[in-house]
C-alpha positions as CSV (number, residue, x, y, z in Angstrom):
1,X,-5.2,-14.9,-9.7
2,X,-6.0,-14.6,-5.8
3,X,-5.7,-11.5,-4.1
4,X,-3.1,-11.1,-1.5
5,X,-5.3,-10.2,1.1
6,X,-5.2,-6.8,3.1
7,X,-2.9,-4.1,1.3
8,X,-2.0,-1.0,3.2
9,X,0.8,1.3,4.8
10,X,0.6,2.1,8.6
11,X,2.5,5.2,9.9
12,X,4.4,4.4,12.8
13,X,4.0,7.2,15.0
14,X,0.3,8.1,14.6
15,X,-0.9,4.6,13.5
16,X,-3.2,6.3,10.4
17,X,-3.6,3.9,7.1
18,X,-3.2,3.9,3.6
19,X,-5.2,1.6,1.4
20,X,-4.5,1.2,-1.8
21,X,-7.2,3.9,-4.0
22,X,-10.3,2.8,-5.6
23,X,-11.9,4.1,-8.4
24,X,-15.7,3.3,-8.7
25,X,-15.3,1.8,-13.0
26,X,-12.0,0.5,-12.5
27,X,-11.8,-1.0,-8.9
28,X,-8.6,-0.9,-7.0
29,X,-5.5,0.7,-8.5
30,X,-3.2,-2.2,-8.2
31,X,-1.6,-4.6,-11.1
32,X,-1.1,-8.4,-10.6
33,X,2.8,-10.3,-10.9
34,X,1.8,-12.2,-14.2
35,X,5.5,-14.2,-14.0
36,X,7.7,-14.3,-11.2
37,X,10.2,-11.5,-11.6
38,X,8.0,-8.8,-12.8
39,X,7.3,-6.1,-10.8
40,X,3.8,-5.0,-9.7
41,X,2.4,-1.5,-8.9
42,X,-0.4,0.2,-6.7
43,X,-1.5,3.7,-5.8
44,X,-2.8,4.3,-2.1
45,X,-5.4,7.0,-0.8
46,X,-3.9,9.4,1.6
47,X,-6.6,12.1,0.9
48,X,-6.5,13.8,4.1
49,X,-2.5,14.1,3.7
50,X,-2.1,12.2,7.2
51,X,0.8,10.3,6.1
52,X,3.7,12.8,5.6
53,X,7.4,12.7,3.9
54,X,9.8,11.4,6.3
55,X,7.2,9.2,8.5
56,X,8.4,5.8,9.2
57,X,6.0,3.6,7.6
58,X,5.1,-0.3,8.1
59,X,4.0,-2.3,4.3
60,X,1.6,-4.8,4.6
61,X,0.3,-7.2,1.5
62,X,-1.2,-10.1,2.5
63,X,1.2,-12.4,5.2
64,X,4.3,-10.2,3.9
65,X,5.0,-7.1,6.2
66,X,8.2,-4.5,5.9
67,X,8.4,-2.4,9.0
68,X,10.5,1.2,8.9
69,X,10.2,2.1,5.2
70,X,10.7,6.1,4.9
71,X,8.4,7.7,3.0
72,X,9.9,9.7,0.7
């Protein structure tokens, strides 16, 4: 299976990025859809805490973008 292309969050205010975490013997944290209806999960890196509770957040995977998500 293809990957979707560029995964990340973007805070609104400050513009700082999340990118979903790599692990150097596993890769990147992320599962794949294996059949349409299942859900798929991934961890991203915020290791210098930039990206707080409350921020308004833009998802990006791939072409598909949600703007103003709340970090919780």
């Amino acid at each position: 299976m293809m990957r979707p292309g560029p995964v990340y969050i973007k805070d609104e205010n400050t513009g700082k990025m999340a990118t979903v975490a790599s692990v150097p013997k596993i890769g990147r944290l992320m599962t794949q859809r294996t059949k349409v209806g299942n859900s798929a999960y991934l961890l991203l890196g915020n290791p210098d805490n930039s990206i707080k509770a409350g921020s308004l957040v833009t998802l990006v995977i791939g072409e598909y973008r949600k703007e103003h998500i709340r970090v919780q």
